[in-house]
C-alpha positions, 0 to 999 in steps of 0.5 A: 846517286844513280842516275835514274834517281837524279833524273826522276827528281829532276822531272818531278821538279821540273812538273812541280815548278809548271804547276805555280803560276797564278793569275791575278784579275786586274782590278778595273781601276788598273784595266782602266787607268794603266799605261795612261798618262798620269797627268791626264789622270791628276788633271781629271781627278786632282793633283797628288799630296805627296811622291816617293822616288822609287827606283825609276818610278815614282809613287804618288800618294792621292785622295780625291772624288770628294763628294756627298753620296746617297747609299743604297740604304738611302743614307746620304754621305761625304765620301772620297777616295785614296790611292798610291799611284805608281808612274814610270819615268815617262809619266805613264801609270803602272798601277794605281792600288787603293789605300782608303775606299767607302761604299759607292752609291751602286756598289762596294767600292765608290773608288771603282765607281769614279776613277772607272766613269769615262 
């Protein structure tokens, strides 16, 4: 192979490579929670039903918010909320990804509505 070729394939690698990056939005849940204690987090909204060890973090299985709602709609309902709460060694959480979620009382997501409250 010539040389010219080898180095022409070699930057349209390289160009083809910088073009891949993606960005991901935080969800608010994440901007909110990550990087707090989840103590402070299950002392809040309830302790977990169950963890995983997962290398040197730990996952937490967690439903909580359990509450009665009135939608937009009008309707009244018992809504709550569950997610898989990944914790560091130290007891810091890394993410928090919802597993079961209902309309909230203002909008699509009742989980988003009480763990983002302050």
């Amino acid at each position: 192979m010539s040389r010219s070729l080898i180095a022409s394939t070699t930057l349209l690698a390289l160009a083809l490579t910088s073009c891949t990056t993606v960005s991901i939005a935080e969800s608010p849940i994440n901007a909110r929670w990550v990087g707090h204690s989840a103590g402070e987090f299950f002392a809040k909204y309830n302790p977990p039903l169950s963890d995983t060890d997962s290398g040197s973090s730990t996952i937490y299985n967690w439903r909580g918010g359990y509450s009665r709602i009135k939608t937009k709609e009008g309707r009244s309902v018992s809504v709550s909320c569950s997610a898989k709460i990944t914790v560091s060694e130290n007891y810091t959480i890394r993410d928090i990804s919802v597993i079961g979620d209902r309309p909230g009382a203002s909008g699509k997501s009742y989980c988003e509505e009480v763990l983002t409250a302050k």
